[in-house]
C-alpha positions in Angstrom: 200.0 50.8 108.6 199.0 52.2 112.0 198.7 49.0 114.3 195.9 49.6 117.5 196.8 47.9 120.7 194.3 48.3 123.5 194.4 50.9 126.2 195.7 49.4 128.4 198.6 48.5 126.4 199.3 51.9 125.1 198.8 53.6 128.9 200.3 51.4 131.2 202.3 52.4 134.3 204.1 50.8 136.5 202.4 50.2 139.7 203.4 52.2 142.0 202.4 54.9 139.4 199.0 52.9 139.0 198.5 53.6 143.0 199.4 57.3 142.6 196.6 57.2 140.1 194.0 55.7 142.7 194.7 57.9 145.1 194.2 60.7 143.1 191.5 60.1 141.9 189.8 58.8 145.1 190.9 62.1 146.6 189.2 64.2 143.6 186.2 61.7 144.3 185.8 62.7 147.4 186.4 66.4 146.7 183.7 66.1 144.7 181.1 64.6 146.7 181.9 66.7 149.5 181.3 69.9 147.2 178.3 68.1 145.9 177.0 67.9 149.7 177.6 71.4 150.7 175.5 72.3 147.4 172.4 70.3 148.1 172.9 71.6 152.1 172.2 75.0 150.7 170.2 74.7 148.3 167.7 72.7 150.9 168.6 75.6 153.5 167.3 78.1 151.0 164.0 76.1 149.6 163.3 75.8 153.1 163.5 79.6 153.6 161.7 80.7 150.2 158.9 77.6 151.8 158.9 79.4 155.2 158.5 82.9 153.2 155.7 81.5 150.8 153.5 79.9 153.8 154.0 83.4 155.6 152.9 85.5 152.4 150.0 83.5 152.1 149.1 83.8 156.1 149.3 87.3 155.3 146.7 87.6 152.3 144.3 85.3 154.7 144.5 88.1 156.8 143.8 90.8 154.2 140.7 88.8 153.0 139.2 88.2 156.8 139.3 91.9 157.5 137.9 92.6 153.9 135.0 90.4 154.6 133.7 92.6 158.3 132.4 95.4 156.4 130.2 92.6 155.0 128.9 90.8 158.2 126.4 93.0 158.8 125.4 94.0 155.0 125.8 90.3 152.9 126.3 87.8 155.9 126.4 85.1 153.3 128.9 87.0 151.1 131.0 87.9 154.1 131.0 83.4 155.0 132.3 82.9 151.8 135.3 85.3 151.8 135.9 83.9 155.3 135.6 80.0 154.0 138.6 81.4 150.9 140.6 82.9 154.3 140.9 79.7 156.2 141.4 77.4 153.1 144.9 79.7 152.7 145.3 79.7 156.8 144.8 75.9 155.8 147.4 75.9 152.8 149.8 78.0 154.4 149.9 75.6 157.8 150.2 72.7 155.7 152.9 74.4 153.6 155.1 75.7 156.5 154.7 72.5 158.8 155.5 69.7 155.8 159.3 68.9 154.8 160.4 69.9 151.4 160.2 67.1 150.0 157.2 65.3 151.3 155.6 68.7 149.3 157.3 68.1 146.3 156.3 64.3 146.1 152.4 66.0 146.7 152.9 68.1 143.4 154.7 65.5 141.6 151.7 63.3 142.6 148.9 66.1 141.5 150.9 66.3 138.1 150.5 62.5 137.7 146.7 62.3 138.6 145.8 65.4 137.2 147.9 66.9 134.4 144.9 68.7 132.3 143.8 69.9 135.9 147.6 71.4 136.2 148.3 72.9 132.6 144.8 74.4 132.9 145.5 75.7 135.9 148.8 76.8 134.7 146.9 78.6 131.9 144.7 80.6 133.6 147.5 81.7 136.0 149.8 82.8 133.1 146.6 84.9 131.6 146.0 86.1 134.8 149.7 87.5 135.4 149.9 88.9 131.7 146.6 91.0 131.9 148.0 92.4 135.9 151.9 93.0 133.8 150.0 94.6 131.0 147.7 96.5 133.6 150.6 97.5 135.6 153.0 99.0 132.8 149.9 100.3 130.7 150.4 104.2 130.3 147.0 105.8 130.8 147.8 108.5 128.2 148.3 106.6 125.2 144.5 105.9 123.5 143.2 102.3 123.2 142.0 101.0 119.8 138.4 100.4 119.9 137.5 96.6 119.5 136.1 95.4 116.5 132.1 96.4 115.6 129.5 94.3 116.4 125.4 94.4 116.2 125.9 95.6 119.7 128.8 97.7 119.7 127.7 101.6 119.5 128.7 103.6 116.2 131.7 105.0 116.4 132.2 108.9 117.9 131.1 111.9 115.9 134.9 112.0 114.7 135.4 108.3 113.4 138.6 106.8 113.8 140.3 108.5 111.0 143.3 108.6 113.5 143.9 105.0 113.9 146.2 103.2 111.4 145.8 99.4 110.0 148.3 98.2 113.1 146.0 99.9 115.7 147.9 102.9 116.4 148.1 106.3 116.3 150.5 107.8 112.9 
């Protein structure tokens, strides 16, 4: 019959072995924690590079959009306002993204998510449709032929030469 003593029982040292223990492991503690430091010190150093990188990116697109907007000043002034009011809400954005700390933006997202999570996923949504029709439009080969959508009352007849081409799985044999 196996008899179970406690731990401490079964493990114990004499103490001067006990205080080699504690030393040890207050060494390896602090080991640790210093390793621990130098991680998050880089990993804020490079947030707050890709943050810098991000607010400049977007500077630059307000750019692009102000001088798309002067060929309409003088032919859609309205039109031209408008492009110009998108350009300084992303001046706006990227200001307020350079200038903030890290974290103060990240407790600003956390609280958007918290207020308005169908706003968010939506959003989320339409971005991740948005980037899947500009992958699919960027790696689409011109040369290979598109299936024609389903027919409906106003969808045109099909050309003189049909589909016949055109398998079930909507490609060519």
């Amino acid at each position: 019959m196996t008899v179970h003593r406690p731990i401490d029982e079964t493990f114990s040292a004499d103490p001067q072995t006990e205080r080699r223990a504690d030393a040890f492991s207050e060494r390896v503690g602090a080991g640790t924690g210093g390793l621990i430091d130098e991680a998050k010190t880089m990993a804020i150093g490079l947030a707050e590079r890709e943050k810098r990188r991000l607010a400049d990116n977007i500077a630059l697109r307000a750019r692009a959009i102000r001088q798309a907007a002067q060929p309409f000043r003088v032919t859609d002034p309205v039109l031209a306002e408008g492009i110009e009011s998108v350009a300084e809400t992303l001046d706006a954005t990227a200001d307020h993204i350079g200038l903030e700390d890290m974290d103060d933006l990240v407790e600003e997202v956390s609280d958007v998510v918290r207020r308005q999570p169908v706003l968010v996923i939506g959003a989320a949504a339409l971005l991740g449709l948005a980037a899947g029709r500009f992958l699919r439009a960027a790696f689409d080969d011109p040369e290979t032929p598109r299936r024609p959508a389903k027919a409906s009352a106003t969808t045109p007849p099909p050309p003189p030469g049909g589909y016949a081409d055109w398998d079930d799985e909507g490609t060519l044999p």
